[in-house]
N, C-alpha and C positions, 0 to 999 in steps of 0.2 A: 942286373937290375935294369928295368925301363924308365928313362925318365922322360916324360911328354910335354911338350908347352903347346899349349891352345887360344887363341886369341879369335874371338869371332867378332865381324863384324860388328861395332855399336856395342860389345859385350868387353866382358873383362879377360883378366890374362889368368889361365889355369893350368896349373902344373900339379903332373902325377906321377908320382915314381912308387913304383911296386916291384916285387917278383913275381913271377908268373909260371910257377913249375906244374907242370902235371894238372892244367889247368884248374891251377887253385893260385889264389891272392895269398902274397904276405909281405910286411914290412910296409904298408902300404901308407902314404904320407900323399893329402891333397894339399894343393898351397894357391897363392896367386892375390890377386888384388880384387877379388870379391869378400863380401861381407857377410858373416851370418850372427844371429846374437840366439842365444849366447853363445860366443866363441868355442866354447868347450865342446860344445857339442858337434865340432868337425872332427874333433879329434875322437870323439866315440863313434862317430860315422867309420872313422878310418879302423880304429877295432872291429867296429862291424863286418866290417868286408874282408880280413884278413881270414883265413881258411875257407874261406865260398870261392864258387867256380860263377863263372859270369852269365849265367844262367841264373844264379841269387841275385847277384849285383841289382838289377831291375828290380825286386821285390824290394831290397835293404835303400836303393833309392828313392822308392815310391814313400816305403814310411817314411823319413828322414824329410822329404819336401810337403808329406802331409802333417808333420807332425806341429809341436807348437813353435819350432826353430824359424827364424826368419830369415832368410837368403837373399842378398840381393847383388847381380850381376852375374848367375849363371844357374838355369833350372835343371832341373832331370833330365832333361835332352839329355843338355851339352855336357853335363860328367858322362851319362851313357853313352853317346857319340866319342869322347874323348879318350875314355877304358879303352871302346871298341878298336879304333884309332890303333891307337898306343899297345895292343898286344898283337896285330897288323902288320905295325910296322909302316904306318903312312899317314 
């Protein structure tokens, strides 16, 4: 299992733990001290991206920050920088 913490400047603290086999996602849990309403909806985020390879990831972020969910303290960069990161290794 990978588990990542990310902290950017001015921004909030984001941890991500997944597997990563065969380039596909599973088990995959975002956490950290940002906010999104409704709450539930991280957690179908984190459904989302379980059996996608990170080539999906970008698409399953893109809806998820267009969608009607409110986010605040870390955008679609910084989970797509921070996956990228975290299966890296740096």
């Amino acid at each position: 299992m990978v588990i990542f913490e990310h902290k950017r400047i001015n921004g909030k603290l984001v941890v991500v733990s997944f597997d990563y086999n065969g380039g596909i996602f599973s088990n995959v849990v975002i956490s950290g001290d940002f906010f999104a309403f409704p709450e539930e909806e991280v957690d179908n985020l984190e459904k989302s991206i379980n059996g996608r390879s990170f080539l999906e990831l970008e698409d399953i972020l893109e809806r998820f920050f267009t969608s009607n969910v409110r986010v605040y303290g870390i955008t679609k960069e910084d989970l797509t920088e921070i996956f990228r990161r975290a299966i890296n290794g740096n």
